[in-house]
PyMOL commands that place a pseudoatom at each C-alpha (Angstrom):
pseudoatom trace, name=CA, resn=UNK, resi=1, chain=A, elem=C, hetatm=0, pos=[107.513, 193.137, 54.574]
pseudoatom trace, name=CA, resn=UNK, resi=2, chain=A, elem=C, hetatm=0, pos=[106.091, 189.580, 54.523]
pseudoatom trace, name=CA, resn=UNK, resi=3, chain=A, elem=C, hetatm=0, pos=[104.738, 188.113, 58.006]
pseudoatom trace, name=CA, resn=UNK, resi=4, chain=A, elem=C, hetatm=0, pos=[107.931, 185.380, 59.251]
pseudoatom trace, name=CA, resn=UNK, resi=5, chain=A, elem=C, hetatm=0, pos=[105.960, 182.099, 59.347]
pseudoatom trace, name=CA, resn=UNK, resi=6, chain=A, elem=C, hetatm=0, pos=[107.321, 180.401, 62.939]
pseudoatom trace, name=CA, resn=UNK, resi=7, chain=A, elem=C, hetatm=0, pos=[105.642, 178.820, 65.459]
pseudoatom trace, name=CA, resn=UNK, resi=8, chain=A, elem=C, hetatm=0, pos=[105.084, 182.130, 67.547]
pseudoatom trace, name=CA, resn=UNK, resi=9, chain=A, elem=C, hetatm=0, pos=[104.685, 185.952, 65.802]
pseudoatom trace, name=CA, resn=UNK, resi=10, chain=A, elem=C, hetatm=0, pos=[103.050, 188.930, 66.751]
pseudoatom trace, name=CA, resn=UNK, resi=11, chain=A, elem=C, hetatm=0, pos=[99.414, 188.881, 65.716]
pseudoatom trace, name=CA, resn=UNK, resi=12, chain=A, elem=C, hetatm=0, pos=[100.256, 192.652, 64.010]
pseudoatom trace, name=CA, resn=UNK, resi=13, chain=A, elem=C, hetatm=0, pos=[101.630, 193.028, 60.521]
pseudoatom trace, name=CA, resn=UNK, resi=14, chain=A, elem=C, hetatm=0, pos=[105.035, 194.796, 60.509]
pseudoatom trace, name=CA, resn=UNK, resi=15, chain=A, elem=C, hetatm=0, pos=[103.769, 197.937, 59.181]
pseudoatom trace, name=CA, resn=UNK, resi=16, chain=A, elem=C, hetatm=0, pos=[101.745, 199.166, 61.489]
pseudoatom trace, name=CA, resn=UNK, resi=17, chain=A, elem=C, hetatm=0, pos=[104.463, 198.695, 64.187]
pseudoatom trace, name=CA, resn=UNK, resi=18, chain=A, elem=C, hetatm=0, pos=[106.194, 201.720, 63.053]
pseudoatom trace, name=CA, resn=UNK, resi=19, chain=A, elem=C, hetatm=0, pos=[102.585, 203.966, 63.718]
pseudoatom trace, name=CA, resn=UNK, resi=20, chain=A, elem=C, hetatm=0, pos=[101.951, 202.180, 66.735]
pseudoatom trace, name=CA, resn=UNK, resi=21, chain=A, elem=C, hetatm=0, pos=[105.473, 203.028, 68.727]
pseudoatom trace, name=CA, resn=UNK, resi=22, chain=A, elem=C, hetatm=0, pos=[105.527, 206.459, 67.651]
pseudoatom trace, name=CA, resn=UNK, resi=23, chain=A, elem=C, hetatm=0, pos=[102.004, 207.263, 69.090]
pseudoatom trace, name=CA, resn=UNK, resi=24, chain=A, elem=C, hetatm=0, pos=[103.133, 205.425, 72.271]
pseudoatom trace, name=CA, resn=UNK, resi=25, chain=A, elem=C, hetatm=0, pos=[105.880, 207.090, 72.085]
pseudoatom trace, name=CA, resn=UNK, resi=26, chain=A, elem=C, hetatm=0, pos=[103.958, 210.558, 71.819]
pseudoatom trace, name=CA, resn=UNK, resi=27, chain=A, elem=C, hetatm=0, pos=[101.768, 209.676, 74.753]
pseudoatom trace, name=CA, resn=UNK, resi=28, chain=A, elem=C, hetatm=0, pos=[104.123, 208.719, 76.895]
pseudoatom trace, name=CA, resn=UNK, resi=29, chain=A, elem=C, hetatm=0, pos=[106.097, 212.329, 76.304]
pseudoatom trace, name=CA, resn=UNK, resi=30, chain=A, elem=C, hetatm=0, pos=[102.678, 213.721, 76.379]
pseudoatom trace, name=CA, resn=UNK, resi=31, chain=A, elem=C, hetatm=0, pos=[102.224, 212.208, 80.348]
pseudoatom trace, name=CA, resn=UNK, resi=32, chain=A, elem=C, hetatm=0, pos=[105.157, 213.014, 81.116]
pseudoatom trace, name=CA, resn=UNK, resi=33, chain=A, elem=C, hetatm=0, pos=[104.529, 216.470, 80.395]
pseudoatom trace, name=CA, resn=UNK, resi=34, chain=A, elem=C, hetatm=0, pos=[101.349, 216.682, 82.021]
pseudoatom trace, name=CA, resn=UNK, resi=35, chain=A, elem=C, hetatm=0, pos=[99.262, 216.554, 79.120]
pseudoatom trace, name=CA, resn=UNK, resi=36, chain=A, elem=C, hetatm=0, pos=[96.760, 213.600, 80.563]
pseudoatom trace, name=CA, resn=UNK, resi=37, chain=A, elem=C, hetatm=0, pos=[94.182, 214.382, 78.209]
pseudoatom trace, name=CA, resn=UNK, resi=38, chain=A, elem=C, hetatm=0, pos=[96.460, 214.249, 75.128]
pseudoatom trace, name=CA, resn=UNK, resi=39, chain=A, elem=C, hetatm=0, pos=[98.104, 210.921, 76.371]
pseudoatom trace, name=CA, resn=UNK, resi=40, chain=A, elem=C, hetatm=0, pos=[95.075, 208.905, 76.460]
pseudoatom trace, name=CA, resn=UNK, resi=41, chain=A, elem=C, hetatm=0, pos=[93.779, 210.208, 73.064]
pseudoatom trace, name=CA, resn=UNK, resi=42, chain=A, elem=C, hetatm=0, pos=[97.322, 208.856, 71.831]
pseudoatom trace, name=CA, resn=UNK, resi=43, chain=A, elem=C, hetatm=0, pos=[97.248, 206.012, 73.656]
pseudoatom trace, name=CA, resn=UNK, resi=44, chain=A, elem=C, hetatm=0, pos=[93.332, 205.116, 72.238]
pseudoatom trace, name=CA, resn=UNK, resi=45, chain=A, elem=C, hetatm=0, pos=[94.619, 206.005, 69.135]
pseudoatom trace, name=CA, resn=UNK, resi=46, chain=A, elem=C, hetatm=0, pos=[97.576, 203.279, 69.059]
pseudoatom trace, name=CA, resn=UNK, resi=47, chain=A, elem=C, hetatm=0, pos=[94.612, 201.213, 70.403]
pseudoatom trace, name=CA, resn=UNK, resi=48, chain=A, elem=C, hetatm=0, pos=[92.418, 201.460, 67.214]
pseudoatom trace, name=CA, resn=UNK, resi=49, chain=A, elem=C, hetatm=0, pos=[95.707, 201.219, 64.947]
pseudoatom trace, name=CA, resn=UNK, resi=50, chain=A, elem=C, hetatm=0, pos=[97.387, 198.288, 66.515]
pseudoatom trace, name=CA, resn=UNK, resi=51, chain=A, elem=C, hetatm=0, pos=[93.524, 197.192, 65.792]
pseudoatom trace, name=CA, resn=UNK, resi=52, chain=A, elem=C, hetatm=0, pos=[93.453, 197.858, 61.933]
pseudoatom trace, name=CA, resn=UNK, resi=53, chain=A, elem=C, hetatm=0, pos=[97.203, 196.106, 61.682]
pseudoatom trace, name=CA, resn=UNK, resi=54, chain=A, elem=C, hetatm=0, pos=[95.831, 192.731, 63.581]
pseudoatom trace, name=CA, resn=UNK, resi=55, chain=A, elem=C, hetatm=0, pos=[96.793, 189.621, 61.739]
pseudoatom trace, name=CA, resn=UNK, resi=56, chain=A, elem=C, hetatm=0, pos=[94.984, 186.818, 63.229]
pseudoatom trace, name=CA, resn=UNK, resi=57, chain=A, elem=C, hetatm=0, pos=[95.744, 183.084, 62.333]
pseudoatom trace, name=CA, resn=UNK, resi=58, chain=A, elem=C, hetatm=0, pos=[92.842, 181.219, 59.859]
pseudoatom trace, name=CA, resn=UNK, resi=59, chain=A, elem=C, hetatm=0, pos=[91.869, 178.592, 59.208]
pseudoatom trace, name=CA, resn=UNK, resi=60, chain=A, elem=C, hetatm=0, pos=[91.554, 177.300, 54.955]
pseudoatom trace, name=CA, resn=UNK, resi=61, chain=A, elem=C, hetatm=0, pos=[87.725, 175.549, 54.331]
pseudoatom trace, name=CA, resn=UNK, resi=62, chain=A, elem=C, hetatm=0, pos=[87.583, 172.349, 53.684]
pseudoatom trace, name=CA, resn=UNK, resi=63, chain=A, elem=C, hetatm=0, pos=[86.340, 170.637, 50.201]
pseudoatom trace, name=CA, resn=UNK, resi=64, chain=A, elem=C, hetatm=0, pos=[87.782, 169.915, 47.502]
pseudoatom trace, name=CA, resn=UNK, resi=65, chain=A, elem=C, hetatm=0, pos=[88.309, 172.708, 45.061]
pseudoatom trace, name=CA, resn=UNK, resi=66, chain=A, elem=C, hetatm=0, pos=[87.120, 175.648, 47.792]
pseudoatom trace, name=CA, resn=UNK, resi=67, chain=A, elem=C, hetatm=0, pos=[88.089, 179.106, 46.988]
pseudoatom trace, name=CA, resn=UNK, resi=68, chain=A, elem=C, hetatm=0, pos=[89.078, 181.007, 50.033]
pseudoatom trace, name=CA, resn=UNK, resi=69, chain=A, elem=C, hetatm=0, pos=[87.903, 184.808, 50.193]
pseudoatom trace, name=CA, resn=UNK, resi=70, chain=A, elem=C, hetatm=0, pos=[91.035, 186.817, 49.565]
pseudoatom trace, name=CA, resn=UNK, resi=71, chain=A, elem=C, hetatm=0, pos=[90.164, 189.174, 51.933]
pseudoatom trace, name=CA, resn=UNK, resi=72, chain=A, elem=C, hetatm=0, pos=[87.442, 190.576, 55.651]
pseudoatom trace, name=CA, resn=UNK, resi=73, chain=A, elem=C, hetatm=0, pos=[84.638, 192.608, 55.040]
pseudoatom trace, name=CA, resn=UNK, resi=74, chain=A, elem=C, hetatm=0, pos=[81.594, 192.583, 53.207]
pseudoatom trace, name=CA, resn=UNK, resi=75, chain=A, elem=C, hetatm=0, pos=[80.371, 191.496, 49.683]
pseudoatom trace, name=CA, resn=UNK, resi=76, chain=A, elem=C, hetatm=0, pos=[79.454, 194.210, 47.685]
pseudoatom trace, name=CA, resn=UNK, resi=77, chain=A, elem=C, hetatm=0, pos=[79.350, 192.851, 44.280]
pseudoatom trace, name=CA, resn=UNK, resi=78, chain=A, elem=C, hetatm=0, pos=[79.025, 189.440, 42.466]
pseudoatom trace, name=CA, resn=UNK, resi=79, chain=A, elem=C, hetatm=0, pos=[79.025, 189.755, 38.671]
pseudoatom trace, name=CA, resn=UNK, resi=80, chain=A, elem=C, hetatm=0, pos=[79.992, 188.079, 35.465]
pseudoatom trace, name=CA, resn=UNK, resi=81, chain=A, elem=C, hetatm=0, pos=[83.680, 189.035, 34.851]
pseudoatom trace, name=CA, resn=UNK, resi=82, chain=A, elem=C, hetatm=0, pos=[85.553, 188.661, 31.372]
pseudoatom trace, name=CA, resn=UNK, resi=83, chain=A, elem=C, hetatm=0, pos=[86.317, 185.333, 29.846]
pseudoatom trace, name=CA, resn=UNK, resi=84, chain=A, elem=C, hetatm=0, pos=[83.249, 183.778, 30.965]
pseudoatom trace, name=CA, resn=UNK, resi=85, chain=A, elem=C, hetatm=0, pos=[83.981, 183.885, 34.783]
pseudoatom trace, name=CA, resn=UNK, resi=86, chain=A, elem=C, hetatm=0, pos=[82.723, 185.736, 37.807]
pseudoatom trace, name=CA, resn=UNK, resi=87, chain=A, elem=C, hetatm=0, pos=[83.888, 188.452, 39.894]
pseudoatom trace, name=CA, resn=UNK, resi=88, chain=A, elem=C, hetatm=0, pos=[83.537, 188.686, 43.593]
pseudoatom trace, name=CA, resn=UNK, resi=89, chain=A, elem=C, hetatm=0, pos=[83.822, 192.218, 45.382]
pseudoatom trace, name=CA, resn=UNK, resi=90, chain=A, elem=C, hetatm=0, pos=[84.385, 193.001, 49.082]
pseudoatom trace, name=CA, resn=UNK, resi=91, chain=A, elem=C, hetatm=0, pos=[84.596, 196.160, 50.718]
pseudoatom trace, name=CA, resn=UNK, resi=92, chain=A, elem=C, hetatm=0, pos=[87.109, 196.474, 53.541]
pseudoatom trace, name=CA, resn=UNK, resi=93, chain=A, elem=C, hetatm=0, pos=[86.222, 199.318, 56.543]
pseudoatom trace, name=CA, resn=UNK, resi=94, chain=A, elem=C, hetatm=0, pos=[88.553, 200.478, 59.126]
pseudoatom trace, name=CA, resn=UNK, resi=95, chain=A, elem=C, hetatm=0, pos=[87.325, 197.900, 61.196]
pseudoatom trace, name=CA, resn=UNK, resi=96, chain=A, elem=C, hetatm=0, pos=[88.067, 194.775, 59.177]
pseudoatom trace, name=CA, resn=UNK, resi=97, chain=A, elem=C, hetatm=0, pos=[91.361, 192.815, 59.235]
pseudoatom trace, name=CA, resn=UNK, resi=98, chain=A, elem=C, hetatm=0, pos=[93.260, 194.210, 56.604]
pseudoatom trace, name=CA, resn=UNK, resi=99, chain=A, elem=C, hetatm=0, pos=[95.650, 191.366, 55.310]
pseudoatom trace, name=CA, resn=UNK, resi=100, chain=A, elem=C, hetatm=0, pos=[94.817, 190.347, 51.906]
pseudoatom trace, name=CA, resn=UNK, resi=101, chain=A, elem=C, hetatm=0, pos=[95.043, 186.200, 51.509]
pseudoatom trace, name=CA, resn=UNK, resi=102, chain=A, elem=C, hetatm=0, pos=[95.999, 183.857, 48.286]
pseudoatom trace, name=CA, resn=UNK, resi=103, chain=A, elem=C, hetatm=0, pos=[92.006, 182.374, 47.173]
pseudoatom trace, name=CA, resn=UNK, resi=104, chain=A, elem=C, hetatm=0, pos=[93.816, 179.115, 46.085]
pseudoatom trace, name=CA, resn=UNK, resi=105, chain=A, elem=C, hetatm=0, pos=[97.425, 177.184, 46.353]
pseudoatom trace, name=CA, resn=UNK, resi=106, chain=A, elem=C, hetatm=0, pos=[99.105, 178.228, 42.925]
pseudoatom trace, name=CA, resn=UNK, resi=107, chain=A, elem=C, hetatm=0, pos=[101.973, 180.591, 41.507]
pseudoatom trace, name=CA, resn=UNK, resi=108, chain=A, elem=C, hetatm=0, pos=[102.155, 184.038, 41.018]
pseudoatom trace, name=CA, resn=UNK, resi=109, chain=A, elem=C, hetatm=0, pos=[102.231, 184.775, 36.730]
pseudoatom trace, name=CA, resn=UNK, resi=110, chain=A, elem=C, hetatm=0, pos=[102.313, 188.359, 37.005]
pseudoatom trace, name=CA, resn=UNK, resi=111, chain=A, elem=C, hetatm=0, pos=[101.565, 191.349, 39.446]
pseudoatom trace, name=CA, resn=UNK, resi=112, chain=A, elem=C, hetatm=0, pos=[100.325, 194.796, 37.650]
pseudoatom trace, name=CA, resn=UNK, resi=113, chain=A, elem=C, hetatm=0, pos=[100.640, 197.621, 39.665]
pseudoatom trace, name=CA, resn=UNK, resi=114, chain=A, elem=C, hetatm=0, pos=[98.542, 201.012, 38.164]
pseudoatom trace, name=CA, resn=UNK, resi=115, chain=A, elem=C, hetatm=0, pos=[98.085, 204.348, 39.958]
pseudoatom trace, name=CA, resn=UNK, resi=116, chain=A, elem=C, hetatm=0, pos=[95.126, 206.294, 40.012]
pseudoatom trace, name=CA, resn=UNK, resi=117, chain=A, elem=C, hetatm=0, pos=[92.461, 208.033, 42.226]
pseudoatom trace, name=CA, resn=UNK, resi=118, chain=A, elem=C, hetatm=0, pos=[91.340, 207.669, 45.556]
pseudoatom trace, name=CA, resn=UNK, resi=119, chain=A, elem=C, hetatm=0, pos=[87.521, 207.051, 45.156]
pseudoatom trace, name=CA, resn=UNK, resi=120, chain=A, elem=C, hetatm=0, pos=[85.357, 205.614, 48.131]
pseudoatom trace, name=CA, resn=UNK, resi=121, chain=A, elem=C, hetatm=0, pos=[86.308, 201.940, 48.066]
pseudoatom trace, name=CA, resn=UNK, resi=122, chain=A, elem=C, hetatm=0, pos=[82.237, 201.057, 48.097]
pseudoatom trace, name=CA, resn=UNK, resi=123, chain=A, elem=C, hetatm=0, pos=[82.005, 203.540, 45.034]
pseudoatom trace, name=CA, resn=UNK, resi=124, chain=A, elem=C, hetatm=0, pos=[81.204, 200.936, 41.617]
pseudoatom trace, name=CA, resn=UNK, resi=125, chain=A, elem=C, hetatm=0, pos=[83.843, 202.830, 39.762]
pseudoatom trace, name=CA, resn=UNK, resi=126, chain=A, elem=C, hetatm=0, pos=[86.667, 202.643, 42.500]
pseudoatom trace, name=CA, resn=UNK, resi=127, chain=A, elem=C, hetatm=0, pos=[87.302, 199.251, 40.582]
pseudoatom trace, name=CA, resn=UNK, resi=128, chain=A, elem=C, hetatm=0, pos=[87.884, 201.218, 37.498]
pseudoatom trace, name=CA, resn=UNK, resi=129, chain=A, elem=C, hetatm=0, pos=[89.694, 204.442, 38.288]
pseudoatom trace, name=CA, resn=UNK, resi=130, chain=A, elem=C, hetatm=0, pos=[91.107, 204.433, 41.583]
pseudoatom trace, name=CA, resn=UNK, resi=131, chain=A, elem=C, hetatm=0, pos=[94.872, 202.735, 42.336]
pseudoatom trace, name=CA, resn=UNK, resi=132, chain=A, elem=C, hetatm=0, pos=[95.253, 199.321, 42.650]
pseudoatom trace, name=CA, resn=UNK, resi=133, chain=A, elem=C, hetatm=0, pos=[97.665, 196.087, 42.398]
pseudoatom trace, name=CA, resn=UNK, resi=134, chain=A, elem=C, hetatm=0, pos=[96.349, 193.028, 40.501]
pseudoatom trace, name=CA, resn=UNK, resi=135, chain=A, elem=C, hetatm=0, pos=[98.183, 189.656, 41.212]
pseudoatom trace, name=CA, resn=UNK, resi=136, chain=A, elem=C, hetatm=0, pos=[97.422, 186.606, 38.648]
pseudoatom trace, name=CA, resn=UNK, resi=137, chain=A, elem=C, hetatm=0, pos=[97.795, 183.455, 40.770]
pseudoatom trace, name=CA, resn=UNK, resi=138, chain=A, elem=C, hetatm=0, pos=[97.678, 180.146, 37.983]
pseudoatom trace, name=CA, resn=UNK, resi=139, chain=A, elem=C, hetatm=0, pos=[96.706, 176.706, 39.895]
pseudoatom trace, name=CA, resn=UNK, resi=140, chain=A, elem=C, hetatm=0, pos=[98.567, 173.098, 39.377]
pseudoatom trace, name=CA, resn=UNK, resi=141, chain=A, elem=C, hetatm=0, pos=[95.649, 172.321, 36.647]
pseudoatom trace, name=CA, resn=UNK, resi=142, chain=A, elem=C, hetatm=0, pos=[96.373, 175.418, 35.376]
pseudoatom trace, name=CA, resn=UNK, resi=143, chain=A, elem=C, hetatm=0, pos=[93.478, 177.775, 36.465]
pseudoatom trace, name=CA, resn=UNK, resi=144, chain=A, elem=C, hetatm=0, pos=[93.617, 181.148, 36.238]
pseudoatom trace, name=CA, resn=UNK, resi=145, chain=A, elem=C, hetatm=0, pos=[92.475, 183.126, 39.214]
pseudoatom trace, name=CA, resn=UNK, resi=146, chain=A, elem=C, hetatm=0, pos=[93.157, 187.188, 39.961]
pseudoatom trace, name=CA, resn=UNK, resi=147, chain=A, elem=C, hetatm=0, pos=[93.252, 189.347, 43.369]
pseudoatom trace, name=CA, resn=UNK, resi=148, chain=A, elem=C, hetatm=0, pos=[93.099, 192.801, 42.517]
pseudoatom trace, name=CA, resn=UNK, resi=149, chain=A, elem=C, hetatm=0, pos=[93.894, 195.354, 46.053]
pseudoatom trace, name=CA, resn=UNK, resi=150, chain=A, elem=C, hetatm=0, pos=[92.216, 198.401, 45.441]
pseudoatom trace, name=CA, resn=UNK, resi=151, chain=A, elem=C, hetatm=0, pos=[92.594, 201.378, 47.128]
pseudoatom trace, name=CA, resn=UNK, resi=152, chain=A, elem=C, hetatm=0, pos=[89.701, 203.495, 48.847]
pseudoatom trace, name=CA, resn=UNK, resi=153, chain=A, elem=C, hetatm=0, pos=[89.264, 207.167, 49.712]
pseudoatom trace, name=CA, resn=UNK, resi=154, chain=A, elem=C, hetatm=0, pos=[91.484, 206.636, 53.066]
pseudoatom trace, name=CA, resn=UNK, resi=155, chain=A, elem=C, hetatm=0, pos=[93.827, 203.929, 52.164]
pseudoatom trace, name=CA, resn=UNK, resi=156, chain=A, elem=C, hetatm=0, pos=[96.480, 205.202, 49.998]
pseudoatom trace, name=CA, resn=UNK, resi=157, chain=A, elem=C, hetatm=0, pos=[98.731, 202.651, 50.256]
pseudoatom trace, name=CA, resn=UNK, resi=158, chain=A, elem=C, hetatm=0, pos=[99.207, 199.395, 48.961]
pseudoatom trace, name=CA, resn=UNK, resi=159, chain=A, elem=C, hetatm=0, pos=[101.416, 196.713, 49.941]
pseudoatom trace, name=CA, resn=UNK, resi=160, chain=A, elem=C, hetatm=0, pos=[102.305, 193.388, 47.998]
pseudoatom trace, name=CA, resn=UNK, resi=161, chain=A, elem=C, hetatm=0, pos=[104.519, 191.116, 49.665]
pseudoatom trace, name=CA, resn=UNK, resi=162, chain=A, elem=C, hetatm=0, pos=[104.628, 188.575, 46.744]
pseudoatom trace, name=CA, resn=UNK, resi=163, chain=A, elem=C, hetatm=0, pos=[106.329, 188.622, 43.411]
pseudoatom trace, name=CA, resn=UNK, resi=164, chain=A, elem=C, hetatm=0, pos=[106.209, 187.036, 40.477]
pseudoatom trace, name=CA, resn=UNK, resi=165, chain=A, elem=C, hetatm=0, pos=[107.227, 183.703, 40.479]
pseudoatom trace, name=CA, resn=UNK, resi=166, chain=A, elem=C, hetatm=0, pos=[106.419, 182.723, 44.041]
pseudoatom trace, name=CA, resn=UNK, resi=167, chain=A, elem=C, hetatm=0, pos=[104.127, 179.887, 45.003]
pseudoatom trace, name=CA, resn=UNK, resi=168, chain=A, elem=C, hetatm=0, pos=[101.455, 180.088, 47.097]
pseudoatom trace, name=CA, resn=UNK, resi=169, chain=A, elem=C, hetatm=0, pos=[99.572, 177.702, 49.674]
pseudoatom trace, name=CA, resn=UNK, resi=170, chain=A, elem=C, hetatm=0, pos=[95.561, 178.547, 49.388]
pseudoatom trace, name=CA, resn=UNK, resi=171, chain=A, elem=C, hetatm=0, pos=[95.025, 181.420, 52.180]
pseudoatom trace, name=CA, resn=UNK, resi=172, chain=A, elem=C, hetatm=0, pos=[98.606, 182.352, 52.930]
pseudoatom trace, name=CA, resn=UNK, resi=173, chain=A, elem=C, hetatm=0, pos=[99.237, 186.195, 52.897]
pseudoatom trace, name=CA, resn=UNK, resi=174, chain=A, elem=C, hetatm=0, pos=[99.511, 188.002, 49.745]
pseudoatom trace, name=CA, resn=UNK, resi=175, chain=A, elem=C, hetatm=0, pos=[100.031, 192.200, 51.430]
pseudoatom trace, name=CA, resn=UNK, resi=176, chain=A, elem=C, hetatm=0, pos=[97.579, 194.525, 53.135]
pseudoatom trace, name=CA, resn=UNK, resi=177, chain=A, elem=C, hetatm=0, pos=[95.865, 197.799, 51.710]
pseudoatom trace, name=CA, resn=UNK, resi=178, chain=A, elem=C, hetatm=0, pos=[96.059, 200.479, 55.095]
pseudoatom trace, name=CA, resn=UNK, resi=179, chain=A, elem=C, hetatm=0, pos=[92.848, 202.073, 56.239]
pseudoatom trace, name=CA, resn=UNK, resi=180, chain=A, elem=C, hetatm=0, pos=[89.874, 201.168, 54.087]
pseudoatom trace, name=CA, resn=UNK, resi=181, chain=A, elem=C, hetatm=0, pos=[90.176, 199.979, 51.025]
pseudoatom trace, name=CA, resn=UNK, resi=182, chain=A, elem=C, hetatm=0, pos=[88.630, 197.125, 48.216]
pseudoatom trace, name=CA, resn=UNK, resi=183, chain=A, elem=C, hetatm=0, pos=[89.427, 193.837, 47.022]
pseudoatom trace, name=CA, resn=UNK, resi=184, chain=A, elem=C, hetatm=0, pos=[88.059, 192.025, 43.548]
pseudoatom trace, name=CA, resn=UNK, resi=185, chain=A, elem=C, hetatm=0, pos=[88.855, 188.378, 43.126]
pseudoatom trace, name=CA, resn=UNK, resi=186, chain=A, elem=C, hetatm=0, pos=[88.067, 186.996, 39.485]
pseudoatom trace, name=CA, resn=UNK, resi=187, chain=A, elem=C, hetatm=0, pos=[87.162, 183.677, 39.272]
pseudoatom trace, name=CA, resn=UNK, resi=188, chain=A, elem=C, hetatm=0, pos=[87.728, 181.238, 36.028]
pseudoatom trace, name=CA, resn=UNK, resi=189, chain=A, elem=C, hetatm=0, pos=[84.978, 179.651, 33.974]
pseudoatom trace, name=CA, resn=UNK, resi=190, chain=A, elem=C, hetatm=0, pos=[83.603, 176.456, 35.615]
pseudoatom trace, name=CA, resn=UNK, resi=191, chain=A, elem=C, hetatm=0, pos=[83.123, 178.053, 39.534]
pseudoatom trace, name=CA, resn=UNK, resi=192, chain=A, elem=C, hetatm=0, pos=[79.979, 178.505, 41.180]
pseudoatom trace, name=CA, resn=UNK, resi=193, chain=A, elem=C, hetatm=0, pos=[79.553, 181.279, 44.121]
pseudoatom trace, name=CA, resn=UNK, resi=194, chain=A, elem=C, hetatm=0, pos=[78.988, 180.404, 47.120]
pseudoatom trace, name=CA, resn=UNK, resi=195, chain=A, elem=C, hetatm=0, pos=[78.313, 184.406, 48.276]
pseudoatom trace, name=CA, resn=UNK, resi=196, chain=A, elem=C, hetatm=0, pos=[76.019, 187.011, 47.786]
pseudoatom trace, name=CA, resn=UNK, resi=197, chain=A, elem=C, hetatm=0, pos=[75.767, 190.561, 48.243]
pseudoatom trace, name=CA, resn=UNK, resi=198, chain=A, elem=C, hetatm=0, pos=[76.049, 191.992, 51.680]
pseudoatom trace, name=CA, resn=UNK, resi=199, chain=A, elem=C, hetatm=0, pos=[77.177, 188.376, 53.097]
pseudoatom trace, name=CA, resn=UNK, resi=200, chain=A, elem=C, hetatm=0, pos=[80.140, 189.044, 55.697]
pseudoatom trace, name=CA, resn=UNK, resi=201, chain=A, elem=C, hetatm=0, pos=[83.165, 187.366, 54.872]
pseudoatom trace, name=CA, resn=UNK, resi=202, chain=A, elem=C, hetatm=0, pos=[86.702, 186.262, 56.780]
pseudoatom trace, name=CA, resn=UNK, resi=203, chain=A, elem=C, hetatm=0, pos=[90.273, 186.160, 54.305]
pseudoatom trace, name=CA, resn=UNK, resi=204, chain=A, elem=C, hetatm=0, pos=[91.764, 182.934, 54.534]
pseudoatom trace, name=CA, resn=UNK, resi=205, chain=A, elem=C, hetatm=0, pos=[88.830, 181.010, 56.169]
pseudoatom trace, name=CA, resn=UNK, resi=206, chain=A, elem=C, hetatm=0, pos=[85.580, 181.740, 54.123]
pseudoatom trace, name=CA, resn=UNK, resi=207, chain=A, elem=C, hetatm=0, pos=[84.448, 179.901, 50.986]
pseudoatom trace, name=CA, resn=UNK, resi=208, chain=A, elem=C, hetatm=0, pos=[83.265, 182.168, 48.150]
pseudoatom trace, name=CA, resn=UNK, resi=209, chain=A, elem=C, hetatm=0, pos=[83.318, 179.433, 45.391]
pseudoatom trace, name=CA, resn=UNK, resi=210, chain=A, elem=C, hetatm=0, pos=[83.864, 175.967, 44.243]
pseudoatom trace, name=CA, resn=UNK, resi=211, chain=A, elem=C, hetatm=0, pos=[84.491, 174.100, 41.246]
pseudoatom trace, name=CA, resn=UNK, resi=212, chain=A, elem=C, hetatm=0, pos=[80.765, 173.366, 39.277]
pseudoatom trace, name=CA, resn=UNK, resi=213, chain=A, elem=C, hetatm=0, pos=[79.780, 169.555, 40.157]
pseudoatom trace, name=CA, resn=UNK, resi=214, chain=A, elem=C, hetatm=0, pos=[79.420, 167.613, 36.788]
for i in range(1, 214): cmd.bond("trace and resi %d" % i, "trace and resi %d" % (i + 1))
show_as sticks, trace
zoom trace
């Protein structure tokens, strides 16, 4: 379910709620019981997951044209993509923020959702085989730009909390991918990169491209 935009939310997206009560929930039976030891490793564990759900506030870059990364973690990849553009990989760990972002203020055109395998997310082929959720975002000016979640080895589940149809301010949520997991934005023809490989990057808040300058 979709974060409720208001002036004051819980910095946690809704779905990890649901793992985080019930291991509260667990230690607190498990102190009860006298099971110390077991209560604090549930309690540390609702730590770390209330941790991996975290959606923080960010802030969009400034300039005109900028392309906000669609997602925390590190850039694995930067290569040319079909149709004359680039592609832009980043490799979520467990220790990233987790909430996939819109790169750019547009509308949704389509979503393509395709099962498959459950490769290490860092793995060159995980883009290829493993199961994933595209989502085709076209500009104002009519500029085609894709987010494709991807799966990894732990994260076997993808959420999308936009459809087709629904438009899109640059760096508003687009869904999460739980524990570990990919994300590929492709880029039109006429965009410069402002990333490299193994440059750390924040969803919402850093710029990965820009229009090219005359």
């Amino acid at each position: 379910m979709p974060p409720q935009e208001s002036a004051w939310r819980i910095p946690v997206a809704r779905e990890g709620w649901g793992y985080s009560i019930g291991l509260l929930l667990m230690g607190t039976a498990s102190y009860l019981m006298g099971g110390t030891s077991w209560a604090v490793f549930f309690f540390a564990l609702a730590v770390c997951v209330i941790g991996f759900f975290r959606d923080p506030e960010r802030q969009p870059p400034s300039g005109p044209g900028a392309v906000s990364s669609p997602a925390d973690g590190r850039v694995i990849t930067v290569e040319n993509a079909p149709g004359g553009g680039k592609m832009v990989g980043i490799f979520l760990s467990v220790y990233d923020v987790h909430i996939n972002r819109s790169p750019v203020a547009g509308t949704i055109e389509a979503t393509d959702y395709r099962p498959g395998r459950f490769l290490a997310a860092f793995n060159q082929e995980a883009a290829r085989v493993n199961e994933q959720n595209a989502i085709d975002i076209q500009t104002d000016s009519g500029e085609n730009f894709r987010v494709v979640q991807i799966a990894g080895l732990i994260a076997r589940r993808i959420v999308s909390w936009r459809g087709k149809g629904y438009t899109l301010a640059r760096g508003e949520r687009l869904g999460l991918i739980q524990f570990g997991s990919r994300t590929d934005l492709y880029l039109p023809p006429g965009y410069e990169v402002l990333v490299a490989k193994g440059d750390r990057v924040r969803g919402g808040e850093t710029a990965v491209a820009r229009p090219i300058q005359g």
